[in-house]
N, C-alpha and C positions, 0 to 999 in steps of 0.2 A: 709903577713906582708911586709910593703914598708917604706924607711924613704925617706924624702926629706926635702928640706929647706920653711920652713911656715910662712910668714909673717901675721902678726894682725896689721887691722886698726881700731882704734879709732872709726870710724862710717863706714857703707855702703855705696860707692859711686865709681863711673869710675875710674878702680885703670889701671895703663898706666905702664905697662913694656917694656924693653928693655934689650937686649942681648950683651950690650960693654962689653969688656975685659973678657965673659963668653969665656970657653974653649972647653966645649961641649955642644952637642946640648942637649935640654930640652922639655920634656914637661909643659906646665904650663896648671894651673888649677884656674878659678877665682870660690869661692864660696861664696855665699850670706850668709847673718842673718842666717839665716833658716838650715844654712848648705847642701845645695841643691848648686848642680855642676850648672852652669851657662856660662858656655864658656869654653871649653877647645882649645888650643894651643898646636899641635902635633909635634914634631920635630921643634922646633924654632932653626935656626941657631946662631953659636956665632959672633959675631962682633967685628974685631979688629981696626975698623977704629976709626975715631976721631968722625963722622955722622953715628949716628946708628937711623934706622927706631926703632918705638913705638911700641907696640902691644897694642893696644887701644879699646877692646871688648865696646859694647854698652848697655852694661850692668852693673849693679850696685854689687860689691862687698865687703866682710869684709873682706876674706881671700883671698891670693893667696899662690897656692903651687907649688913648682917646684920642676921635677922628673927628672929622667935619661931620655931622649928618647929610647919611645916606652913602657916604664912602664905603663902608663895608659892604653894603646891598651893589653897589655899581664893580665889586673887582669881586664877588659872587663869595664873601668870605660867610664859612657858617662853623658849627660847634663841631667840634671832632676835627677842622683842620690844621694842620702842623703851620707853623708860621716862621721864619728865617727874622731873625732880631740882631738887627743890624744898626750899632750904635755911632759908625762912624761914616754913613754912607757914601756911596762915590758921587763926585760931583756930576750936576745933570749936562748931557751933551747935546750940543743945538745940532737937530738934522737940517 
């Protein structure tokens, strides 16, 4: 079980992120319609400057999610995997 911050677009299409005024580094994750992983972005640094590089995959997506770095490497997520998007999760239970 992992949270991170999930954006939703409107339609499918070349969604362009960028890492200004981020603190830490992230994984991102673009995923299609379909829900199928589509480009992952390992370790994206943060950027404090005023000119921050895009992160521009050539690929078409509806969602993007962004993790702690290294989270996507530790739960073995890679491109081509379907993913469960779950926007009101259940609350966590103490073993």
């Amino acid at each position: 079980y992992q949270e991170g911050m999930l954006f939703l677009f409107d339609k499918e299409d070349r969604q362009s992120f960028w890492m200004k005024n981020t603190f830490v580094p992230l994984d991102i994750i673009w995923i299609n319609k379909d829900k199928r992983v589509v480009f992952i972005k390992k370790n994206a640094q943060p950027c404090l400057q005023d000119l921050c590089p895009s992160i521009s995959p050539d690929r078409k997506a509806r969602y993007v999610l962004e993790l702690n770095s290294g989270v996507s490497e530790a739960i073995g997520l890679r491109v081509a995997d379907k993913v469960t998007i779950s926007l009101f999760p259940q609350p966590h239970k103490n073993n």
